[in-house]
MOPAC internal coordinates of N, CA, C and O (Angstrom, degrees):
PM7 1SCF
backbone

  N    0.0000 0     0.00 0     0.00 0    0    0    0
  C    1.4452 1     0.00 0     0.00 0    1    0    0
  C    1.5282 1   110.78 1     0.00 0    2    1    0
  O    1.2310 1   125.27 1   133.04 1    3    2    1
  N    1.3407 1   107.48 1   -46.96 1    3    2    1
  C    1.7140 1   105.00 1   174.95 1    5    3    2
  C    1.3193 1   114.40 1   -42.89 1    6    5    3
  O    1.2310 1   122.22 1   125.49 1    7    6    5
  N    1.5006 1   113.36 1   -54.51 1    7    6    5
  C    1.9636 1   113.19 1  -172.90 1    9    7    6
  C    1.2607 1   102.07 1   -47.80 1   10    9    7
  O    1.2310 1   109.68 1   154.99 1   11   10    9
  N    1.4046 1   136.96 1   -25.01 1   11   10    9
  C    1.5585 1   129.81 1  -179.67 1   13   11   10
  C    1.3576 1   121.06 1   -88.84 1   14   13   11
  O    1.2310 1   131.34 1   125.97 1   15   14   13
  N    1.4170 1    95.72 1   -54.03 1   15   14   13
  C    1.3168 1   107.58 1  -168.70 1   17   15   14
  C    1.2952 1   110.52 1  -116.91 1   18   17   15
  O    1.2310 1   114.35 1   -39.87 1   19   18   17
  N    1.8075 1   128.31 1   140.13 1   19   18   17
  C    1.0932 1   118.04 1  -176.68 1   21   19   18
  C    1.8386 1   107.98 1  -105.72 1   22   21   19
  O    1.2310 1   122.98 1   -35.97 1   23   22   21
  N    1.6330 1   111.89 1   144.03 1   23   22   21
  C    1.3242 1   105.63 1  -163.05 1   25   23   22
  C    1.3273 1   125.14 1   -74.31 1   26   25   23
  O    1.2310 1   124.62 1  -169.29 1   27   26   25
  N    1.6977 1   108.74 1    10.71 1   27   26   25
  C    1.5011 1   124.37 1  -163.86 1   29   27   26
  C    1.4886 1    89.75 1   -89.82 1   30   29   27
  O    1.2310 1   116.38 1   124.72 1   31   30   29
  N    1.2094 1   124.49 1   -55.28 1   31   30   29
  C    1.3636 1   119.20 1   176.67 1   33   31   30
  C    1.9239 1   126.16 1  -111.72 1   34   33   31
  O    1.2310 1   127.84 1  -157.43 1   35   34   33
  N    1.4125 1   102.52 1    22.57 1   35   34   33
  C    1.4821 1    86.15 1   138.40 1   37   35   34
  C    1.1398 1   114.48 1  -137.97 1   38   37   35
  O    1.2310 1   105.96 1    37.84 1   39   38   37
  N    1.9270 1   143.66 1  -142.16 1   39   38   37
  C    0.8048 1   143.88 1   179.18 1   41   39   38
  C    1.9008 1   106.99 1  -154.21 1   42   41   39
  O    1.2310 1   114.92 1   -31.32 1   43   42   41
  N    0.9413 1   127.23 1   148.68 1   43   42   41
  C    1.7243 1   110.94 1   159.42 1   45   43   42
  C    1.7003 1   110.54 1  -106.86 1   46   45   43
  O    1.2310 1   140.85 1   -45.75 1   47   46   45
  N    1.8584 1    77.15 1   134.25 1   47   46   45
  C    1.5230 1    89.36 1   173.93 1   49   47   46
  C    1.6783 1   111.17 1   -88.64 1   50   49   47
  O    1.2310 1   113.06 1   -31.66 1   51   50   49
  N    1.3623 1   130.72 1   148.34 1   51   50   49
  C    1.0743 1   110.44 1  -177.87 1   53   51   50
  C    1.7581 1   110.40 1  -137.30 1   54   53   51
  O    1.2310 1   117.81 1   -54.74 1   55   54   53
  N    1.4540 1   121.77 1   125.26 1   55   54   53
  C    1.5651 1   120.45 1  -164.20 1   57   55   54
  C    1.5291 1    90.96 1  -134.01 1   58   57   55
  O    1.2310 1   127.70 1   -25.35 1   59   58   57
  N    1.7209 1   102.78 1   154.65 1   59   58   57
  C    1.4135 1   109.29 1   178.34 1   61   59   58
  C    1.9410 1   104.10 1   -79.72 1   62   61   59
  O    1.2310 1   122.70 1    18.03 1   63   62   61
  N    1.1528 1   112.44 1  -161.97 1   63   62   61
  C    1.2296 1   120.26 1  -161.60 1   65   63   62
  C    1.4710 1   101.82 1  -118.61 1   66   65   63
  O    1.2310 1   124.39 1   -83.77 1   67   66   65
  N    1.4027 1   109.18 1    96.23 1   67   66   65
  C    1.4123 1   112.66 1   178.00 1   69   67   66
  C    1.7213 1   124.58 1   -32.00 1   70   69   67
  O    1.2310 1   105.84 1   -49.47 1   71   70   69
  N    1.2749 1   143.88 1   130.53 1   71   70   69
  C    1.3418 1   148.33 1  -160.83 1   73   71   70
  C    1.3486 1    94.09 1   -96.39 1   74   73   71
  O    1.2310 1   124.25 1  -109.65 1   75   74   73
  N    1.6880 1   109.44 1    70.35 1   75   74   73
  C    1.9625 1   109.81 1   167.45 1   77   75   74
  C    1.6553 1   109.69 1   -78.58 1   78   77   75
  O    1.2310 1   122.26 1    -1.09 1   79   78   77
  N    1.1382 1   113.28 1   178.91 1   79   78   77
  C    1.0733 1   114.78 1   146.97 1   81   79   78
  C    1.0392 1   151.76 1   -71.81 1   82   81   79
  O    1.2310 1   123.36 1   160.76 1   83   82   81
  N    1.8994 1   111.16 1   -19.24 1   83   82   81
  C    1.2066 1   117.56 1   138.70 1   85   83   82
  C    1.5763 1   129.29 1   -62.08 1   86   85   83
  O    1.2310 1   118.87 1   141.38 1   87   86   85
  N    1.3985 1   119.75 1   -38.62 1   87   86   85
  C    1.7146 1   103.21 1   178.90 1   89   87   86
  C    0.9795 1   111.86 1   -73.87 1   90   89   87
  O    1.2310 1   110.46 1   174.14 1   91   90   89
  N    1.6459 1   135.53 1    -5.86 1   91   90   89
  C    1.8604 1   125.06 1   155.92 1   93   91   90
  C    1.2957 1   101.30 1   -51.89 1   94   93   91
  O    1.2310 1   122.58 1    99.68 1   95   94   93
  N    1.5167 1   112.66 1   -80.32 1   95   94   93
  C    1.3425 1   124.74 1   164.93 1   97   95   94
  C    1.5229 1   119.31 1    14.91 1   98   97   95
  O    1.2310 1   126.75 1   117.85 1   99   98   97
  N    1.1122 1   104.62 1   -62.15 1   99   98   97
  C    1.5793 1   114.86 1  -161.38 1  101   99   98
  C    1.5830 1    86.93 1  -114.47 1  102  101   99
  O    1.2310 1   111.65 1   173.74 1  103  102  101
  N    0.9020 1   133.34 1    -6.26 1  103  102  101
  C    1.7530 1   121.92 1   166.10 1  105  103  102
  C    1.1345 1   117.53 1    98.35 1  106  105  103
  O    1.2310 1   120.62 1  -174.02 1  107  106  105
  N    2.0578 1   116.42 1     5.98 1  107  106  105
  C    1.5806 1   117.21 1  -151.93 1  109  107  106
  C    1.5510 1    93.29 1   -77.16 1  110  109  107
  O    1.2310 1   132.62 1    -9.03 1  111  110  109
  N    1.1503 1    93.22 1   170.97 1  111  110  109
  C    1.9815 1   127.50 1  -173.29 1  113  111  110
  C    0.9986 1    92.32 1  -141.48 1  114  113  111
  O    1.2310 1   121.44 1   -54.97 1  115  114  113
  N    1.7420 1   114.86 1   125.03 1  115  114  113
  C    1.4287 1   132.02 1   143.87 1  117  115  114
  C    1.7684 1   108.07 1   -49.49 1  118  117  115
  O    1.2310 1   126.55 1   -57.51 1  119  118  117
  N    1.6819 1   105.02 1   122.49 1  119  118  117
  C    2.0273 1    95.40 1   163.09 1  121  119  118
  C    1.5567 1   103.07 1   -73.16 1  122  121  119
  O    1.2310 1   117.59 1   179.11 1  123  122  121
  N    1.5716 1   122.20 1    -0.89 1  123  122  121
  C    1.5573 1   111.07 1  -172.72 1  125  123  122
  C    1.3759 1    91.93 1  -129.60 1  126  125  123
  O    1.2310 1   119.49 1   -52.41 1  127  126  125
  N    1.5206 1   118.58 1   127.59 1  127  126  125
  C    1.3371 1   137.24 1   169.67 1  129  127  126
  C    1.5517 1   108.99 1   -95.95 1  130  129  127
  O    1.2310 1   127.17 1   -66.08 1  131  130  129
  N    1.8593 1   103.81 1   113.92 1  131  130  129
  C    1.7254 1    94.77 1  -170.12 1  133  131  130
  C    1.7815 1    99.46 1   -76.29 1  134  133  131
  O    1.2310 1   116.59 1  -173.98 1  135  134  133
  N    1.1274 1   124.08 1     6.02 1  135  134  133
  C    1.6525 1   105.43 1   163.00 1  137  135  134
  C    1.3747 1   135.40 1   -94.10 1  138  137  135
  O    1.2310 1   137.07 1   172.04 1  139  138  137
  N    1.3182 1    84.54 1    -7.96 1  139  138  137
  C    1.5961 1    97.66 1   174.55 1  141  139  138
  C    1.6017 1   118.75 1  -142.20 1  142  141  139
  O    1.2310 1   131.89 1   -67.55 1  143  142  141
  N    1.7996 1    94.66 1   112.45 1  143  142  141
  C    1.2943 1   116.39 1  -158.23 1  145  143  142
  C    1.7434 1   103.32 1   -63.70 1  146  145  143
  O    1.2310 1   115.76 1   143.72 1  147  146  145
  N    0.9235 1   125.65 1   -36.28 1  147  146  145
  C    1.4237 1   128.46 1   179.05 1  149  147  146
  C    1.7407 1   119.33 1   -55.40 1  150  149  147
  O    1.2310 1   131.11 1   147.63 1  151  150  149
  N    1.0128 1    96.17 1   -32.37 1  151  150  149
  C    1.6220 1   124.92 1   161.34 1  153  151  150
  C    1.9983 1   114.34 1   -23.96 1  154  153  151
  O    1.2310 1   140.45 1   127.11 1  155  154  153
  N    1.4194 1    77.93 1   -52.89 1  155  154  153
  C    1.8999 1    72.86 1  -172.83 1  157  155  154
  C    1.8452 1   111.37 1  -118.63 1  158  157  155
  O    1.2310 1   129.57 1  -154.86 1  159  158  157
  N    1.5879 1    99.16 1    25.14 1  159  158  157
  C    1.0579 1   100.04 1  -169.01 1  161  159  158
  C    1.7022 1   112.99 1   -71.67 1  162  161  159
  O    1.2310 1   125.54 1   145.21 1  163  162  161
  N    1.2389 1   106.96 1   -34.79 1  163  162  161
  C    1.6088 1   120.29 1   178.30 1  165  163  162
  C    1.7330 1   124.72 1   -58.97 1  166  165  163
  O    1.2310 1   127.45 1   158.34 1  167  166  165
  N    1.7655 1   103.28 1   -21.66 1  167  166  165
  C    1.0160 1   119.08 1  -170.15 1  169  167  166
  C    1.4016 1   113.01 1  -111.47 1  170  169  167
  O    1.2310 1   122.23 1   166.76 1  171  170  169
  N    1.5669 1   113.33 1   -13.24 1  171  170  169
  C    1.1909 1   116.18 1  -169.50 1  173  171  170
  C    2.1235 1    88.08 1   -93.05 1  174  173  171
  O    1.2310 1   110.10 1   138.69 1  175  174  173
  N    1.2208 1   136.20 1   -41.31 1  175  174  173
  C    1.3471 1   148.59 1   117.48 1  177  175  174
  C    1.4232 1   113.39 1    11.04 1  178  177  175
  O    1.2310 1   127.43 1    90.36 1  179  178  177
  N    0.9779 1   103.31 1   -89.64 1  179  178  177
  C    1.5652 1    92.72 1   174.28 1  181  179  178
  C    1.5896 1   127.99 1   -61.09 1  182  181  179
  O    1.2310 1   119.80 1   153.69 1  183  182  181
  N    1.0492 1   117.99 1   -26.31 1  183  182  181
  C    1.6983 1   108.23 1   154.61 1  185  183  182
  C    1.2715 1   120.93 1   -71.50 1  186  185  183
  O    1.2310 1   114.28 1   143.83 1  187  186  185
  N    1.4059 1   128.43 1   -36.17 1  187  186  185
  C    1.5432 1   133.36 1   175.62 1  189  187  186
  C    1.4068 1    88.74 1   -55.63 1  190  189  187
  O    1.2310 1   110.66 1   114.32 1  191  190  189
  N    1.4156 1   135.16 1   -65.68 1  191  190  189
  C    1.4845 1   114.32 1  -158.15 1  193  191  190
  C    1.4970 1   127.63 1   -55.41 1  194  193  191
  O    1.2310 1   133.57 1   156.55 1  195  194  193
  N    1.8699 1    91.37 1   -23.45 1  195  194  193
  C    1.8065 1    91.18 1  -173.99 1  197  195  194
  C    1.8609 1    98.44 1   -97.70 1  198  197  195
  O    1.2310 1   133.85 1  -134.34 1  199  198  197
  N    1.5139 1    90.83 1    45.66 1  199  198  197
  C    1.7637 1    72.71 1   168.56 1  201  199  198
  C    1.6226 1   112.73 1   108.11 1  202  201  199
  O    1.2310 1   120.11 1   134.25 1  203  202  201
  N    1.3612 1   117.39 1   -45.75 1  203  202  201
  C    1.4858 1   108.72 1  -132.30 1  205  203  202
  C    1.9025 1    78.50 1  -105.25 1  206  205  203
  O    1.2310 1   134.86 1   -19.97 1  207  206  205
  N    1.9211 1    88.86 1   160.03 1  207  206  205
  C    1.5416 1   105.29 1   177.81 1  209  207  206
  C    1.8740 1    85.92 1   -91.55 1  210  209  207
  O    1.2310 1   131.92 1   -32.36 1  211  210  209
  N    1.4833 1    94.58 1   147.64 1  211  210  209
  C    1.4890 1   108.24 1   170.40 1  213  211  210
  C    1.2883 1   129.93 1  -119.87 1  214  213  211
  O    1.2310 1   121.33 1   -60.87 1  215  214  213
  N    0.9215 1   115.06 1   119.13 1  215  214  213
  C    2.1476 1   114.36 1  -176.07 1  217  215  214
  C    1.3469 1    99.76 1   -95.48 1  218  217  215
  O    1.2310 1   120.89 1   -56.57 1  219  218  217
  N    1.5775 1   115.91 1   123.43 1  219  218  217
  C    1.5720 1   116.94 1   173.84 1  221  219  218
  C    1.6639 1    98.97 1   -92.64 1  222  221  219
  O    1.2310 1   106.97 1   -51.63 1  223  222  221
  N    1.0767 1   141.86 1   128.37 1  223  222  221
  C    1.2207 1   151.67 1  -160.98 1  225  223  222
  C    1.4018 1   108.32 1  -120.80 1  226  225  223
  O    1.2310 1   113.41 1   -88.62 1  227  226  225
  N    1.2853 1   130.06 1    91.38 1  227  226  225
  C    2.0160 1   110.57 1   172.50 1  229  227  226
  C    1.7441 1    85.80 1  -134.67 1  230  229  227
  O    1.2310 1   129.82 1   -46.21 1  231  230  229
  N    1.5852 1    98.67 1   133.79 1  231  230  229
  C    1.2928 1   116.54 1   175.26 1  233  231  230
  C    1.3284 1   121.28 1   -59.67 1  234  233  231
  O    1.2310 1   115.84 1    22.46 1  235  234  233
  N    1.1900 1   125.50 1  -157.54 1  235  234  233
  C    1.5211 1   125.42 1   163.62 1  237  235  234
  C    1.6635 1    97.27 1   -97.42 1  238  237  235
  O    1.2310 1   128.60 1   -32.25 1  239  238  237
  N    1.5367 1   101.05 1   147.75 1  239  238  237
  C    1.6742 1   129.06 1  -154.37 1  241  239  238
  C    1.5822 1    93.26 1   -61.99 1  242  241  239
  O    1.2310 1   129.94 1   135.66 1  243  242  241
  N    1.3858 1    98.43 1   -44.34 1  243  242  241
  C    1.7364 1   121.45 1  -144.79 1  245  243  242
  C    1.5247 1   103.84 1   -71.43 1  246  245  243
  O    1.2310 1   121.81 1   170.87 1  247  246  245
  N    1.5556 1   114.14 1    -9.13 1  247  246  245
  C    1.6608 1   122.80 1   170.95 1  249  247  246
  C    1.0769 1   129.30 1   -96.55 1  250  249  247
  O    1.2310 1   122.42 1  -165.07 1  251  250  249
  N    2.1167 1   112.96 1    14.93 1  251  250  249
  C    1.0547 1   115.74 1  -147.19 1  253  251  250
  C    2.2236 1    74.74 1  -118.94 1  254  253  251
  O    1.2310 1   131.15 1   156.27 1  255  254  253
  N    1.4121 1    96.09 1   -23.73 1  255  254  253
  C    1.7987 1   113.57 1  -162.08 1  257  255  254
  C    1.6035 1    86.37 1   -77.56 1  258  257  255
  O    1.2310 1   122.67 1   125.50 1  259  258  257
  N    1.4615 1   112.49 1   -54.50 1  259  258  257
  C    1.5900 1   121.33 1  -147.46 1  261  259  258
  C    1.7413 1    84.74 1   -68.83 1  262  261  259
  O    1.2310 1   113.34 1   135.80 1  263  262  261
  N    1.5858 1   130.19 1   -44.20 1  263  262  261
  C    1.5294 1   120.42 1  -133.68 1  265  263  262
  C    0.9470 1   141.62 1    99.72 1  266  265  263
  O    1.2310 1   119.22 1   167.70 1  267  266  265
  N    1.5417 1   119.09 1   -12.30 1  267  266  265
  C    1.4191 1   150.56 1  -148.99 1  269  267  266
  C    1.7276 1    87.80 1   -90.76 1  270  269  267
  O    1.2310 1   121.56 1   168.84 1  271  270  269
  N    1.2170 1   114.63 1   -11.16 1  271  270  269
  C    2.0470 1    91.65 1  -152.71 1  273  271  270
  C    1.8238 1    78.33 1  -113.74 1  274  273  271
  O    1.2310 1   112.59 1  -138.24 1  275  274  273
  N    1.2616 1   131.60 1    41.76 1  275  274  273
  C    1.6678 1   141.12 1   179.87 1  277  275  274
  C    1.5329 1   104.15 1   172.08 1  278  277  275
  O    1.2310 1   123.24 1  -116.43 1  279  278  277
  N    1.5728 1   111.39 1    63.57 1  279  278  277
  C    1.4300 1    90.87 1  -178.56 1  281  279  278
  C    1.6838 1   116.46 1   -68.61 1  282  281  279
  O    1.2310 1   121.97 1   153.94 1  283  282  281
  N    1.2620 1   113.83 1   -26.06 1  283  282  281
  C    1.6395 1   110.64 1   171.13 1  285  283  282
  C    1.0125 1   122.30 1   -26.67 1  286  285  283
  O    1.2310 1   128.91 1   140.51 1  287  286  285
  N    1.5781 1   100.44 1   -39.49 1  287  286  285
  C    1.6685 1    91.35 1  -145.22 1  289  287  286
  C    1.9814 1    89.74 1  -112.65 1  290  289  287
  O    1.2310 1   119.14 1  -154.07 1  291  290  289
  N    0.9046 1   119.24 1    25.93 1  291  290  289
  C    1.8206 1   126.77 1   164.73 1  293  291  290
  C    1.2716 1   109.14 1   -48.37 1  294  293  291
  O    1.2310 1   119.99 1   112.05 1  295  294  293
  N    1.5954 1   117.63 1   -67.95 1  295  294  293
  C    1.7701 1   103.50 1  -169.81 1  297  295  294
  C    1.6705 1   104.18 1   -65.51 1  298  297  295
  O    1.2310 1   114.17 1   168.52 1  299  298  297
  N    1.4452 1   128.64 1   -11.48 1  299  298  297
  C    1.4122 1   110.31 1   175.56 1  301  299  298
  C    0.9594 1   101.11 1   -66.39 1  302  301  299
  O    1.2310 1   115.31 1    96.38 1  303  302  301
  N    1.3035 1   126.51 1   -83.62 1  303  302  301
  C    1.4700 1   137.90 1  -168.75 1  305  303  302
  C    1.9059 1   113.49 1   -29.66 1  306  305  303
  O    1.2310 1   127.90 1   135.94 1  307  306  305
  N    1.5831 1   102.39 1   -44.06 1  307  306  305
  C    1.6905 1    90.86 1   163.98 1  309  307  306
  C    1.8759 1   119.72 1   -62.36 1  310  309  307
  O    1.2310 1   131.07 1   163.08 1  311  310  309
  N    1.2551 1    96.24 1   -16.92 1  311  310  309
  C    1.8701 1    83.67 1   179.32 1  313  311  310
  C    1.6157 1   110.92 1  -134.17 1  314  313  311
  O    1.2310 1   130.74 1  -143.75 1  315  314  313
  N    1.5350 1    96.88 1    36.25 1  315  314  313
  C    1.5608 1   114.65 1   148.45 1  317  315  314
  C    1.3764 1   112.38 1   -79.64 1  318  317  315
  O    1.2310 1   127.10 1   -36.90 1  319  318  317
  N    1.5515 1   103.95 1   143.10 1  319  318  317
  C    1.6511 1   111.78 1  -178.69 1  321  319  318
  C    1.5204 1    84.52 1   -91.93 1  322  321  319
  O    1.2310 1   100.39 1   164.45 1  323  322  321
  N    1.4432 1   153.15 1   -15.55 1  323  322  321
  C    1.0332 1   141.38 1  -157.42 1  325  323  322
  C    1.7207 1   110.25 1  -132.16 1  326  325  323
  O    1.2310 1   112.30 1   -34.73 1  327  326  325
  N    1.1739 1   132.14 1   145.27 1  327  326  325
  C    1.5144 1   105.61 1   168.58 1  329  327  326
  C    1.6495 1    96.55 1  -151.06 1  330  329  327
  O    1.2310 1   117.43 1   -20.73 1  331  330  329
  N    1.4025 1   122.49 1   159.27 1  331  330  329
  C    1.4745 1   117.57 1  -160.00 1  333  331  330
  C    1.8521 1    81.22 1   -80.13 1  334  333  331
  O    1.2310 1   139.00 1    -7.19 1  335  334  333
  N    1.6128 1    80.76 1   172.81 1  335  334  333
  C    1.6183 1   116.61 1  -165.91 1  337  335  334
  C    1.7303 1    96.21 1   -71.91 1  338  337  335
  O    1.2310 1   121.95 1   -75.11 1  339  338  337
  N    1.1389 1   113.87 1   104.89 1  339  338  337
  C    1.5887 1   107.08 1   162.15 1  341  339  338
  C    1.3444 1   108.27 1    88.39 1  342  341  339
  O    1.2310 1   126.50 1  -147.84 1  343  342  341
  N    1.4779 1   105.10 1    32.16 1  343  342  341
  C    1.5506 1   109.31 1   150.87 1  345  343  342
  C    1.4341 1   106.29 1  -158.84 1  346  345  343
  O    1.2310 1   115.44 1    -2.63 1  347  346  345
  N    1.3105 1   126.27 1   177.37 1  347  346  345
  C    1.0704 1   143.03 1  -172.84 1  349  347  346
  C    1.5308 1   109.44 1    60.93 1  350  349  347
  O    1.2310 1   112.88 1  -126.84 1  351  350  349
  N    1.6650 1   131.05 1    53.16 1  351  350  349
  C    1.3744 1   115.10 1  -172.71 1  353  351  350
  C    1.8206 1    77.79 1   -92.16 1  354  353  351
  O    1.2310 1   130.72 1   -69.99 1  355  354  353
  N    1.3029 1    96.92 1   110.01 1  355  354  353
  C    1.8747 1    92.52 1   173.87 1  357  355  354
  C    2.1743 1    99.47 1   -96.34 1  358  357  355
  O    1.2310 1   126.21 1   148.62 1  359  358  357
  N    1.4114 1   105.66 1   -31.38 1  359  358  357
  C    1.2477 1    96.39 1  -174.67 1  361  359  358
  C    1.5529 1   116.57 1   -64.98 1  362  361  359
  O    1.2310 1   120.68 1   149.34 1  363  362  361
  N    1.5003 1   116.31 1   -30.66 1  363  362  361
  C    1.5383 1   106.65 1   175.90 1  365  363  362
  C    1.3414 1   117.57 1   -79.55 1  366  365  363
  O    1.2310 1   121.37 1  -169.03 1  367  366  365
  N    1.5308 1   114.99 1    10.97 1  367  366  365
  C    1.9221 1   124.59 1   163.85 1  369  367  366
  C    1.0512 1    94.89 1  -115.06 1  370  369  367
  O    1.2310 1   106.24 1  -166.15 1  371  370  369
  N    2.0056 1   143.17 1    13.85 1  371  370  369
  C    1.0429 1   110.63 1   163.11 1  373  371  370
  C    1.4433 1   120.22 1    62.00 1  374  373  371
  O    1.2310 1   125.47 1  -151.67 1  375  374  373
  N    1.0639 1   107.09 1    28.33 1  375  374  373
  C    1.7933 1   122.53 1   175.78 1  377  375  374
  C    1.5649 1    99.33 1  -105.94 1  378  377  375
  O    1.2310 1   119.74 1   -58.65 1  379  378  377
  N    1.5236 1   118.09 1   121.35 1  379  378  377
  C    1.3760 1   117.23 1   155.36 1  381  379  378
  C    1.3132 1   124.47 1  -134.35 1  382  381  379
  O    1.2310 1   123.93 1     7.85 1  383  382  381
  N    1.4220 1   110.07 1  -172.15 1  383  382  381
  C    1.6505 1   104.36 1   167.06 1  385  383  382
  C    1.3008 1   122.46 1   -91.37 1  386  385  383
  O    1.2310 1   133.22 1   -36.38 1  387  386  385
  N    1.5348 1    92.06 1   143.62 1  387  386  385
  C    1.6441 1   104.40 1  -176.38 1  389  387  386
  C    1.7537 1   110.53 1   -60.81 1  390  389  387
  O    1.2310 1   117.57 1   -25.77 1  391  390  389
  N    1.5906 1   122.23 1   154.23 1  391  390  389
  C    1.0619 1   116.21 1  -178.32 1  393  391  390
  C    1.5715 1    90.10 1   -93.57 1  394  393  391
  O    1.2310 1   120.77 1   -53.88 1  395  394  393
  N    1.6125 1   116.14 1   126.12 1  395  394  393
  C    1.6500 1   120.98 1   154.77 1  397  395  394
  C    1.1300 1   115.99 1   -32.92 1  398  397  395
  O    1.2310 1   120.10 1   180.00 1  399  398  397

């Protein structure tokens, strides 16, 4: 990151990987688990050493259940047969799909 960027003028922001229905899809894994703070400690570490200030960034949980933290991608996730573990509860917000 240094050869690019110098740490005087930027910083890394750092957020886990929202649980869409596309990153099942493709199989992605957050390297930062927002429930477990220890999670990004190694990584947040290795940028402090080369310099850089680090912002650990994890939203509120409850936008990960509602859909709210990918609104794009909402009508997928309503007509996914599959949806990751601990997000998208759209039926207990009573969120559905519109009939065409």
């Amino acid at each position: 990151m240094r050869k690019h960027f110098d740490p005087e003028r930027f910083l890394i922001k750092l957020t886990p990987l929202n649980p869409t229905v596309r990153s099942k899809e493709q199989s992605l894994a957050s390297a930062i688990n927002p429930h477990d703070n220890s999670s990004s400690e190694g990584l947040v570490k290795a940028f402090q050493d080369e310099g850089f200030e680090v912002v650990l960034s994890i939203g509120e949980l409850e936008e990960n259940r509602i859909g709210s933290n990918c609104g794009q991608y909402i009508q997928r996730a309503l007509h996914a047969r599959e949806r990751p573990r601990a997000s998208y509860d759209l039926e207990r917000y009573l969120v559905r799909a519109k009939n065409p």
